[in-house]
C-alpha positions, 0 to 999 in steps of 0.5 A, a space after each residue: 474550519 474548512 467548509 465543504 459546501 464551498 467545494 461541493 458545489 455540484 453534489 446532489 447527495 447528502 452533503 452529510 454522507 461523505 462519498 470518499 474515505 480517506 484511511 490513515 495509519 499512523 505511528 511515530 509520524 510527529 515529523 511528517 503527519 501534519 503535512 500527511 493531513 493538510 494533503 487531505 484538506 488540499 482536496 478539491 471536490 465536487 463531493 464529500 469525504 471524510 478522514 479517518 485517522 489511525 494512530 496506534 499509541 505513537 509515543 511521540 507528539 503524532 496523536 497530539 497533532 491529529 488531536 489538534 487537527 480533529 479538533 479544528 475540522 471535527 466534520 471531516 477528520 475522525 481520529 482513532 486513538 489507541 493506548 495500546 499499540 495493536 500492531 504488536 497484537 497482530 491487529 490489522 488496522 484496515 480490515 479491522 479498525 478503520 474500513 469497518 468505519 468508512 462510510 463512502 462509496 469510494 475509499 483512499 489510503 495514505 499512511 502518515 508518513 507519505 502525502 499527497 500534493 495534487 489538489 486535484 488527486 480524488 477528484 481525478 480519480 473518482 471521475 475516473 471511476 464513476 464514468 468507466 464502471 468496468 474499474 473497480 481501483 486506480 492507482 497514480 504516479 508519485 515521487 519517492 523522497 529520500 532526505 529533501 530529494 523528490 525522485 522521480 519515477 519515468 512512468 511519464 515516459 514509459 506508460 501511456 495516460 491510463 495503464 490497464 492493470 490486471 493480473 497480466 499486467 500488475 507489477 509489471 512495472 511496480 507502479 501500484 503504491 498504496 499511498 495513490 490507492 482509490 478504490 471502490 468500497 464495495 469490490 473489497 470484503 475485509 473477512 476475505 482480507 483477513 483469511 490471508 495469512 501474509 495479507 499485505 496491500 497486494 492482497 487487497 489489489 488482488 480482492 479489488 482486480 476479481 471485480 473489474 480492472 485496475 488503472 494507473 493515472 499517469 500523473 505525479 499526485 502524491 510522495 512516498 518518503 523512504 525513512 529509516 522509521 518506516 517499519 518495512 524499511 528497519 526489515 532486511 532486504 531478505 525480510 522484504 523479498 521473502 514476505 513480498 514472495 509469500 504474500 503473491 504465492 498466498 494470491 496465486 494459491 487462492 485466488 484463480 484470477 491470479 493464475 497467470 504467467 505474469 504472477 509466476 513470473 514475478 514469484 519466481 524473481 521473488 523467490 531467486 532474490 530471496 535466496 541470493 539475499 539469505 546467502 549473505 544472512 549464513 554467518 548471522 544470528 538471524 540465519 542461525 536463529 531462524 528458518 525462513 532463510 533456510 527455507 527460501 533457499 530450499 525451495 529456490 534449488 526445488 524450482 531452479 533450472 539446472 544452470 541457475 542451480 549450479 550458479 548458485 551453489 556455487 555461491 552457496 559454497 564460496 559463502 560457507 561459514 
């Protein structure tokens, strides 16, 4: 069993009381869950944190591995076991399941089909936040892995140490991935959360930036796979815009931080991929079987300037059915 005492030399709270949470959703990750949860274990601190594994009825051997790792570490990993899947019912399982559960100041997301592999990532991440009180989350370099390939990103090259992130500058790059995600427990309401109707982790970030700022740490601590079983990935490309555009809209309408020439500039890129996407659904099933494609178009030809607009019913004509 690990023993935290060994890395939590420096603690002068309650040994008990675990100062970070760490939130793990996962389903179908019999392949890459084990390395997922020995990512965690890795972390080298000077407090306390806790584990909190989701699995949402994998039909797969994922809740046996997370049964087997809760079993050997029962003081860090708390696993949530369902027998019925929840994503179906539309259940979140952050606001719902496991934030209501976490007991640290400080909460970490991964999912299990993602890790981390600096042993050093929480503990960087939480001094961070503990000695500049005016960030409330931060955010880390990753790499992405496609197959056995590590990609990396050239955030090492193009942004400085610590990158202040706010509603002028998120997005811009997109460097925000919630796999590399701290942030402080109390900056986030998750009734809030769940009053959006295309809630997504952005959603999450905005809640977090109308408490204080966001910082990405320009180090390489964690990999997000690219898999065909991830379930935003199976999504069309059109899917992918589209819901990322109604997600930052839902922000912009709601919450005045989010006003700024940043955001509009990225719901309008989203908006214009969206419609050039939906152009190659017209002689599709899911054109014809259901509105949004549609929609996004009408709504691109309602906002697009007059040369934009004549370039694209161009297109629209040649992609006639």
């Amino acid at each position: 069993m690990k023993d935290q005492s060994n890395v939590v030399l420096n603690w002068t709270g309650d040994i008990h009381k675990p100062f970070v949470s760490i939130l793990c959703d996962t389903f179908n990750h019999e392949g890459f869950i084990r390395e997922t949860l020995e990512g965690f274990l890795k972390q080298e601190t000077t407090f306390p944190f806790e584990i909190i594994v989701h699995d949402d009825a994998s039909t797969d051997n994922t809740a046996s591995i997370v049964k087997e790792f809760a079993e050997q570490y029962p003081f860090i990993i708390k696993p949530i076991l369902q027998k019925e899947n929840q994503y179906s019912k539309k259940v979140n399982f952050w606001s719902d399941l496991t934030f209501p559960m976490a007991k640290g100041k400080y909460i970490a997301l991964c999912e299990g089909d993602d890790y981390w592999i600096d042993p050093l990532k929480l503990q960087k991440q939480v001094e961070f936040l503990e000695n500049n009180k005016e960030y409330v989350i931060t955010w880390t370099d990753y790499f992405s892995k496609k197959g056995t390939e590590l990609v990396p990103n050239d955030f090492k090259e193009t942004l400085p140490s610590v990158y202040t992130i706010d509603f002028d500058t998120i997005f811009q790059p997109y460097c925000t991935l919630t796999l590399t995600s701290v942030f402080k427990k109390d900056a986030v309401d998750p009734l809030d959360y769940k009053k959006f109707k295309y809630g997504k982790d952005n959603t999450l970030y905005a809640l977090a930036l109308c408490h204080g700022k966001g910082a990405f740490m320009n180090f390489q601590a964690a990999v997000y796979r690219v898999h065909p079983g991830g379930v935003f990935s199976l999504k069309s490309t059109f899917f992918q815009r589209y819901s990322s555009y109604l997600n930052i809209k839902e922000i912009y309408d709601n919450i005045p931080q989010a006003r700024t020439k940043n955001i509009e500039k990225v719901m309008a890129s989203l908006l214009k991929a969206s419609a050039f996407e939906a152009l190659k659904l017209r002689k599709t099933k899911e054109f014809q079987n259901i509105e949004e494609p549609q929609k996004a178009i009408n709504e691109f030809l309602d906002k697009a300037g007059l040369s934009l607009k004549f370039k694209y019913l161009l297109k629209y004509i040649k992609s006639g059915f």
